[in-house]
Structure formats: structure tokens, C-alpha cells
N, C-alpha and C positions, 0 to 999 in steps of 0.2 A: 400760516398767514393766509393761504386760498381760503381754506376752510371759512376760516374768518372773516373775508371780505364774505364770499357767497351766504355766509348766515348772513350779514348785515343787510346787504343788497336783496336776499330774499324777505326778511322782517319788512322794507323798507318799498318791494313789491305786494306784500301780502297788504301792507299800510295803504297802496294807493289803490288796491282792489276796495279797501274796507271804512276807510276813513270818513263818517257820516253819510255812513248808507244806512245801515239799518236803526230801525228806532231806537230809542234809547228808555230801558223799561224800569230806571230809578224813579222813586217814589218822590223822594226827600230832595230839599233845594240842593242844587251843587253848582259847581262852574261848569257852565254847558260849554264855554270854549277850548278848556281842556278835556272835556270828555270824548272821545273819540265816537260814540253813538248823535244819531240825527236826534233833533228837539223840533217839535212845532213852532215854524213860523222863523226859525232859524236861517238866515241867509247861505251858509254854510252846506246844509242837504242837497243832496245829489242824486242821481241815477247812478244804479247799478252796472256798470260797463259788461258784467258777463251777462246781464237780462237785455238790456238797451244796445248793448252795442254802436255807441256812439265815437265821435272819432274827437283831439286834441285839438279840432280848428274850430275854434268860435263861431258861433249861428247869428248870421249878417240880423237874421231877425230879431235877435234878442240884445241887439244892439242898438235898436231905436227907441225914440221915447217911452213907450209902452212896454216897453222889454219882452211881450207876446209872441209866441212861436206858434203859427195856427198848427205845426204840428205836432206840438205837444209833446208826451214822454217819446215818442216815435222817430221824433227825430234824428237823422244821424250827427248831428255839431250839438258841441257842448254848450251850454247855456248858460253857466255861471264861469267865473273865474275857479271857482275851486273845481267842477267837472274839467276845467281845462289844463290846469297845474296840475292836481292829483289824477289825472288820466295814465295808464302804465309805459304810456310812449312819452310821457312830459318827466312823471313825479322823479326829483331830486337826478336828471341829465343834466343840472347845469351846475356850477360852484355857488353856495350864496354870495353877496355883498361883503356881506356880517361877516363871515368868516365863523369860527369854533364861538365866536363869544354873541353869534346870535340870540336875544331875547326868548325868538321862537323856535328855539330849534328843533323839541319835538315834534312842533304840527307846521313847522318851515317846510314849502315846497321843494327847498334846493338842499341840497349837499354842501354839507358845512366838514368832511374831508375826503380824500381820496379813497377811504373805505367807501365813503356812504356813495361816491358817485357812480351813478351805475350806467352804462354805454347800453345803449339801444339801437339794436338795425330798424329803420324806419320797414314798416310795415303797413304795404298799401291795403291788404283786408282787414278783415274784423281783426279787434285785441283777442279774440276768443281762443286766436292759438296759442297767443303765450300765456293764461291761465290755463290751457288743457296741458299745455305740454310742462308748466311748472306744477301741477296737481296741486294744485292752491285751495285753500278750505271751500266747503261747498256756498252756493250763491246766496245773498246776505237776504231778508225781507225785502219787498218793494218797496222802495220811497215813494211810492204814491198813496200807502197810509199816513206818510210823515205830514205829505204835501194838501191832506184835505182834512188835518187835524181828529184822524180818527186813531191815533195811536195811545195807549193809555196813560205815556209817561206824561209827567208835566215839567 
């Protein structure tokens, strides 16, 4: 049963490292909400947390009308709801609502059982230690081909 939660909870870390970072290089129409790769123009795209190294606190800036961060991918706070959920100090630490009969439960931020929920020591540095020290696949493309539509999927 160890075994088995740490495979889950690593799938489940390796998901918030990866989950619409890099482009998405299908050709043919598909459901871009279930696909796990970024699409143009997608609300969804994110920055790479092992390139950006950004933290799970939402950016006061990207909270105003304009939604504008003058400082851009460099910022340390995350800038969308899904940088802040799928962040590796957030993604699936809490239970969902929904429970096992969640709708979204593949791409659900929360933990829908006590396999999937995974306990995190808060971590006042970069995330950078807990993917060097979990040897998590190497770092995905930049989303900032996603972000200026120069990526070739459609």
C-alpha cells in the first residue's frame, strides 16, 4: 500500500510540475480541456515553476482590472488560478468538495482520496528543491511560445 500511495502522489506531483506548460503539438481538433498540453489563447497556460520559479500566493497585480503584472513571466506570485492550484505546494493538499464522484477528477485540483492526498511541508524557498530532490522529468518548453501564439499547434 506505501508503494502505492507514493506512485499516486508522485503521478500526481509530476501532474502539477506539467499540467499546461508545454505546448500542445496536435494537429487535428480535439478537446483542449482534457488535454493536458497548453493551446493558444487558452486561459488555462501557465509558467513553468522549475524555469519561473514562482510561489502559490496570488500576484496582488493580477488581481486588478487589467489583470497586468508589469513584471511579467519574472514574477515571483502566480498569476492565474491554475499557477496557484497546480503550484507543487497547493496541487491536490486539500480533499475535494465532490468527493470520488467528482466530474473533474482528472484535471480536479484537490484530492478526491486519501491516496491522492498528498501532505506538504511548507517551503519558504524556491519549489526547485522538491523537483531536484524528486528527479522529476526534465523542464517542459517555455510558455511564453504558448503566450505570444508562436506555437504551431492549433
Amino acid at each position: 500500500m506505501c508503494a502505492s500511495t507514493s506512485t499516486v502522489q508522485r503521478h500526481a506531483l509530476q501532474h502539477s510540475y506539467e499540467w499546461k506548460v508545454t505546448p500542445c503539438t496536435h494537429t487535428e481538433p480535439h478537446d483542449t480541456d482534457k488535454c493536458p498540453f497548453a493551446h493558444p489563447g487558452e486561459k488555462s497556460v501557465r509558467r513553468d515553476v522549475r524555469i519561473y520559479k514562482y510561489s502559490p500566493e496570488a500576484c496582488p497585480a493580477t488581481q486588478q482590472k487589467n489583470g497586468k503584472c508589469p513584471r511579467g513571466m519574472d514574477c515571483p506570485l502566480s498569476h492565474t488560478v491554475f499557477e496557484r492550484w497546480l503550484h507543487p505546494q497547493r496541487f491536490r493538499t486539500q480533499m475535494c468538495a465532490n468527493g470520488p464522484d467528482c466530474p473533474r477528477k482528472s484535471s480536479c485540483f484537490f484530492a478526491h482520496s486519501e491516496e491522492e492526498l498528498r501532505h506538504v511541508a511548507p517551503d519558504s524557498s524556491s519549489s526547485s528543491s522538491a523537483a531536484s530532490t524528486l528527479s522529476l522529468v526534465p523542464s517542459a518548453q517555455r510558455v511564453s511560445s504558448i503566450n505570444d501564439g508562436s506555437s504551431s499547434a492549433s
